[in-house]
C-alpha positions in Angstrom: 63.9 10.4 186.3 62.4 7.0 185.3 58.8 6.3 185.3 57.3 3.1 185.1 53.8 1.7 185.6 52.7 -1.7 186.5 49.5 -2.8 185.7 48.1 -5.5 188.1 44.4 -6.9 188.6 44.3 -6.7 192.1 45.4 -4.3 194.7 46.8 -6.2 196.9 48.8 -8.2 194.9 50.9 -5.0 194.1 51.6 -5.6 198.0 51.9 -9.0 198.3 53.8 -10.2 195.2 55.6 -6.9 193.8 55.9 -4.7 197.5 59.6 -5.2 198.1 60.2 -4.5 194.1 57.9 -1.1 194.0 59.8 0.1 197.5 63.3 -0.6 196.4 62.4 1.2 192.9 61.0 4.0 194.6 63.9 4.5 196.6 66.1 4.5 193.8 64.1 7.3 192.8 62.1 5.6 190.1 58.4 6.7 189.9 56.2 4.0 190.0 52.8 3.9 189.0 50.6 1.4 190.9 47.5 0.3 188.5 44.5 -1.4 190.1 41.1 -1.8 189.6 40.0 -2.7 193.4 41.4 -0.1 196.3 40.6 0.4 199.1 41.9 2.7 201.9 43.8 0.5 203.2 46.1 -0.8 200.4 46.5 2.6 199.0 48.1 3.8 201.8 50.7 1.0 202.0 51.5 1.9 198.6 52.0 5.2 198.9 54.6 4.5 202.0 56.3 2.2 199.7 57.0 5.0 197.9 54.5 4.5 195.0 51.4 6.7 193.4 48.5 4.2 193.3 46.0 5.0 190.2 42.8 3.6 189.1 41.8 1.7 186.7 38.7 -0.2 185.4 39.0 -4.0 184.8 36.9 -6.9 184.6 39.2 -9.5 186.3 37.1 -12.9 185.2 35.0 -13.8 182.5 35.1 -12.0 178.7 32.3 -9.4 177.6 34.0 -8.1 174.6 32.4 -4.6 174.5 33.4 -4.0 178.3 37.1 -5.3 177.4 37.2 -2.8 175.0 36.2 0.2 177.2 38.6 -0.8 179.7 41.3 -1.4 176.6 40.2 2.3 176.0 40.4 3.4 179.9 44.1 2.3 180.2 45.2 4.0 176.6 44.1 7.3 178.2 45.9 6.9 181.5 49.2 5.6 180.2 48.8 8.6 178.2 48.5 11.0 180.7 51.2 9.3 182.7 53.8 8.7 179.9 55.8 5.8 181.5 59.5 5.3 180.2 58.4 1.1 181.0 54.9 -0.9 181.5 55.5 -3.7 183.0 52.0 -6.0 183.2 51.0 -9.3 185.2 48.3 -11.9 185.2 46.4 -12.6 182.4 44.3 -9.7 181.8 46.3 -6.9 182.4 49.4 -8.6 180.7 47.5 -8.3 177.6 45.3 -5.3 177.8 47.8 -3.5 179.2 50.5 -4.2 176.9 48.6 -3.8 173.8 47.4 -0.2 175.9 51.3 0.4 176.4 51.8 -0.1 172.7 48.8 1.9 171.2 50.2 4.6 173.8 53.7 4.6 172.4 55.2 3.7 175.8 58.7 3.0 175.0 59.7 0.1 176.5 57.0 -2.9 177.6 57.7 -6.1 179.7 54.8 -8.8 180.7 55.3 -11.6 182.8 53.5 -15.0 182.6 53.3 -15.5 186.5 51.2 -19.1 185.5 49.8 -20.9 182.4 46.1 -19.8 183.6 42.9 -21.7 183.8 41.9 -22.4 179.9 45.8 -24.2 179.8 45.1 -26.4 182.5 44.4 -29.4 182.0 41.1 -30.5 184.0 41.7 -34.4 183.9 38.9 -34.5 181.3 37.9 -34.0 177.8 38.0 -30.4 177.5 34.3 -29.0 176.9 33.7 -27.1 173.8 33.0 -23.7 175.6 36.5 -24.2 177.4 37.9 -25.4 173.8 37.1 -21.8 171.9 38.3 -19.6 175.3 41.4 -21.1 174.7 41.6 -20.0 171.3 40.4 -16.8 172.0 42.9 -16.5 174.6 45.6 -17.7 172.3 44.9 -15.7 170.3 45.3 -12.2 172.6 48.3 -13.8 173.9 49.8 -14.0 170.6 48.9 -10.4 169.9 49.7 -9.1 173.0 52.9 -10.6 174.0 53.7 -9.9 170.1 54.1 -6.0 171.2 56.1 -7.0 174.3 59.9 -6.2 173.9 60.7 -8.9 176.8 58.4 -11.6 178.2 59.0 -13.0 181.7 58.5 -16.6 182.6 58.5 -17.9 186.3 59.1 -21.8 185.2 60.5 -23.4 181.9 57.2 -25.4 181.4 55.4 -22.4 180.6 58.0 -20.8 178.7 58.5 -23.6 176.5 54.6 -24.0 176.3 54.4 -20.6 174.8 57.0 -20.6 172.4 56.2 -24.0 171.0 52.3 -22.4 170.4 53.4 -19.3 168.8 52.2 -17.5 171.5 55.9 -15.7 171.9 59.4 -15.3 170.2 61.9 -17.2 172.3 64.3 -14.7 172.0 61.8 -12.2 173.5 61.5 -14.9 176.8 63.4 -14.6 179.9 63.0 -17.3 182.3 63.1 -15.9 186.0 62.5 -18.9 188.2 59.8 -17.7 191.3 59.1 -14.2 192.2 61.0 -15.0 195.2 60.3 -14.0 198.8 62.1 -11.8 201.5 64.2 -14.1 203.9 64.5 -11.4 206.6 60.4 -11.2 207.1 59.8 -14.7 206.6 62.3 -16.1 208.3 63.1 -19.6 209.5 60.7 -21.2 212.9 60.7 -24.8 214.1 57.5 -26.1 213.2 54.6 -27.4 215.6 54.8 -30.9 216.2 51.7 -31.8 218.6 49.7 -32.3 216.8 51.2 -32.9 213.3 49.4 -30.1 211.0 49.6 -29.5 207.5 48.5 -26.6 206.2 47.7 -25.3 202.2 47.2 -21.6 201.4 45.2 -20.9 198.1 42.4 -19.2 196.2 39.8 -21.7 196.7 39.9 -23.3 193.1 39.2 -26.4 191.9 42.6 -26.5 189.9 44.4 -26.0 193.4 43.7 -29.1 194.5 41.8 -28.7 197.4 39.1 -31.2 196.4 42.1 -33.8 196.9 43.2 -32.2 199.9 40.0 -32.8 202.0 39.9 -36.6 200.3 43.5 -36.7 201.8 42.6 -35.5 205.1 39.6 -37.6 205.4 42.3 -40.8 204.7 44.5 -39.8 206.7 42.4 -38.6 209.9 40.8 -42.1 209.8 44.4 -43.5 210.5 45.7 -40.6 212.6 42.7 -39.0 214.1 44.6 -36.1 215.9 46.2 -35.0 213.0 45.5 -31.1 211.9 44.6 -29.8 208.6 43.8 -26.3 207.9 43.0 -24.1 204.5 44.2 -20.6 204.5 42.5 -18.6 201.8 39.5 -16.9 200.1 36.1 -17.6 198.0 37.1 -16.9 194.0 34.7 -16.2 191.3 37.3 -18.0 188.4 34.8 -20.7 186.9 36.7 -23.1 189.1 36.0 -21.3 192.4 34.7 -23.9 195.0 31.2 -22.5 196.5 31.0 -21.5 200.3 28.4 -24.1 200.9 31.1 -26.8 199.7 34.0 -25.5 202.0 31.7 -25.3 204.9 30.6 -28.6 204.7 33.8 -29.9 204.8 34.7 -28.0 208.2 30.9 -29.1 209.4 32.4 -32.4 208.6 35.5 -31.9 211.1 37.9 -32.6 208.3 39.3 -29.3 207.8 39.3 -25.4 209.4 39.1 -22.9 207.3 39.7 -19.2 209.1 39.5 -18.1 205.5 41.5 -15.2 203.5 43.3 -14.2 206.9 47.4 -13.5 207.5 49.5 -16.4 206.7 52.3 -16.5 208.8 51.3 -17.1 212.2 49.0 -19.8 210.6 52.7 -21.0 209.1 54.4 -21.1 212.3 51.7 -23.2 214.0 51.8 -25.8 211.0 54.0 -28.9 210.3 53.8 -29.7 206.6 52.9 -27.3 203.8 51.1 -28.8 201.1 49.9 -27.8 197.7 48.4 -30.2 195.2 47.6 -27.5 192.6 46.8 -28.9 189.3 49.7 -26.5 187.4 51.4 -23.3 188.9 53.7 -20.1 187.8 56.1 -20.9 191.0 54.0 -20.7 193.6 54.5 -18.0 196.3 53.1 -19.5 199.2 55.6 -22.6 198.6 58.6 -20.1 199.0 57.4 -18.8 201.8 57.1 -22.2 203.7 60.1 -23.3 202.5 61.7 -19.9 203.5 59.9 -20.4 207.2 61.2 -24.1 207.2 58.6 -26.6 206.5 58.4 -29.4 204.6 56.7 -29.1 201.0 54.1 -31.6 199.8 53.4 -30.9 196.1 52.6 -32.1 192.8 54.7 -33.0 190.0 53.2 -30.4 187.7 55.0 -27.0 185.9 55.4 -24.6 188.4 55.0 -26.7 191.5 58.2 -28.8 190.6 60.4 -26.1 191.2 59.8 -26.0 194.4 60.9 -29.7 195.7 63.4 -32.1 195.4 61.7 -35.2 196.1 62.7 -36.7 198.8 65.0 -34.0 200.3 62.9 -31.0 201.0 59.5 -32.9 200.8 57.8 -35.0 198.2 56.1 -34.7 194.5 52.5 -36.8 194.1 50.6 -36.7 190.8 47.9 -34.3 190.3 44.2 -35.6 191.2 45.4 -38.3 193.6 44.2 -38.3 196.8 45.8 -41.5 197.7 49.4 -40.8 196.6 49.2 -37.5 198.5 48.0 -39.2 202.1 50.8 -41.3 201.3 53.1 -38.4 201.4 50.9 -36.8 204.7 51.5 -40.4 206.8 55.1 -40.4 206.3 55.4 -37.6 208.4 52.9 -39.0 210.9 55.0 -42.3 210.9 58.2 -40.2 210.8 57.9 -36.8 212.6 61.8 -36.4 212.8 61.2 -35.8 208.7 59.6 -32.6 209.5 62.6 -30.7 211.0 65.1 -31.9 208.7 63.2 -31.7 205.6 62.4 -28.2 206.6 65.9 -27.0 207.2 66.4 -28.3 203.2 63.7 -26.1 202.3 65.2 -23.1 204.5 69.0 -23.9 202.6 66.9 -24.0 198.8 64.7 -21.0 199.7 67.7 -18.9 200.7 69.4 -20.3 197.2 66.8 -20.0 194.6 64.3 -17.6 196.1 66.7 -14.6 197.8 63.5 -12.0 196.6 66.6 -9.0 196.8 68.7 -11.6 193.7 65.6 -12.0 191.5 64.4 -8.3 191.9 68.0 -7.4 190.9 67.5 -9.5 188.0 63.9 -8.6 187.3 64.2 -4.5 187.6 68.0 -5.4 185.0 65.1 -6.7 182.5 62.7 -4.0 182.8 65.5 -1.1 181.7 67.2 -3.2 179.3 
């Protein structure tokens, strides 16, 4: 019987982004560990009916305190030991590195990371990069180049990224794999006709700075001066990455009327009562709340930026607008205020791409291939 554990940094991101991938394993008759640093009752339970063993871990998810990094390096060696995976298979930053380089001190026989997105200190911030920012990426650079060094295959979600790494050292091309979006299930989110009165558009994020939800609200606040009865809502939580957005910020925007923010709540009802999905992140893996809009129907409003490009073809499923330009992007928001009929037929081309790039059953087939092979 196969055993393999995936090391994740949150919980519920075992559910949300591998959950389909850990029950289809399961019933297979692999057994999958589930590493996370954050359970609750909840999650674990949902794991466990998926089929999987949830185990703890210890992880510090942002910032770097070397000493702590190496007690937790040390807390994983002594787990994988005890669980002796045939695979380790590691995503996000953190646990792709300290968990590979954990899978290889360990012995584990086979071990696969994935680069689900560039991360924070490799996007760029429309500035001169400060000098702290400057030696994290270096630091960074160089535990990805260790890390990923020990990796037998390296997953990328988007070519930008790949070639990124590859052209900074950071991993053997023939090690990478390019996977194209983590993809989503078609049966559960499957295709509604969007609301239409009023005209809504929706973004679901962490609430970063890098999202582009600073450009958002400028958008909104354009756009509502034209088209008053316009809707714009923000789905999604308070972060502590350096470029989390405070509470006291967000709340002054809804204060303000621009914006409603239910905050880090289910997505797909919020989905169905929306127009217009729009993210103008500053740089993305592929983005999985994209797939699911496009896989419910609507209309994508994104940047032209690694990661976020994948997911439109401009003009035909929605539009690209530079990163950090408010303008452009209420450009893109009033041409489906002056042009409702956009919405439904743009969003039936995002239904047809979603169901052709994004089929999550094609890319876990592809996906689980890589982790045996």
């Amino acid at each position: 019987m196969k055993r393999l554990a995936i090391v994740s940094h949150h919980a519920v991101d075992l559910l949300n982004f591998r959950g389909r991938l850990i029950r289809d394993l399961a019933a297979a008759g692999v057994t999958v560990f589930c590493l996370a640093p954050d359970y609750d009752a909840a999650t674990r339970a949902r794991l466990v009916e998926l089929g999987a063993e949830p185990v703890d871990y210890r992880l510090q998810r942002t910032g770097m305190n070397p000493l702590r990094d190496l007690v937790d390096v040390i807390g994983l060696v002594l787990i994988l030991r005890r669980l002796a995976p045939d695979v380790a298979f590691a995503f996000s930053t953190k646990p792709m590195v300290y968990g590979t380089l954990a899978a290889w001190l360990v012995g584990v026989p086979r071990r696969v990371a994935m680069v689900e997105g560039a991360g924070y200190v490799f996007t760029q911030s429309g500035g001169r990069l400060g000098w702290r920012r400057r030696v994290l990426r270096r630091v960074v650079e160089v535990l990805y180049r260790v890390a990923l060094g020990r990796a037998h295959r390296v997953v990328f979600l988007n070519p930008d990224d790949q070639r990124e790494f590859i052209d900074r050292g950071l991993v053997a091309r023939e090690r990478s794999v390019l996977l194209g979006g983590i993809g989503v299930d078609l049966q559960v989110w499957r295709e509604a006709p969007p609301a239409l009165d009023p005209v809504g558009f929706v973004l679901v994020a962490r609430l970063l700075r890098e999202k582009g939800i600073v450009e958002y609200v400028a958008a909104a606040r354009l756009v509502r001066n034209r088209c008053p009865q316009s809707r714009f809502v923000l789905l999604g939580g308070l972060d502590s990455n350096p470029g989390g957005l405070s509470r006291a910020q967000v709340q002054g925007w809804v204060d303000e009327g621009i914006v409603e923010w239910p905050g880090h709540v289910p997505v797909r009802p919020w989905m169905e009562r929306a127009s217009v999905f729009v993210l103008p992140s500053y740089r993305e893996g592929v983005p999985l709340s994209t797939q699911e809009a496009m896989a419910m129907g609507r209309p994508v409003i994104t940047t032209d930026v690694p990661g976020c490009r994948e997911t439109v073809s401009d003009g035909i499923n929605g539009y690209l607008v530079p990163a950090r330009d408010a303008g452009a992007l209420a450009d893109a928001m009033l041409k489906f205020l002056d042009d409702p009929g956009l919405i439904s037929s743009m969003g039936r081309a995002s239904r047809r791409m979603a169901e052709e790039r994004f089929d999550v059953r094609k890319i876990n087939e592809t996906l689980a291939a890589w982790l045996w092979e």
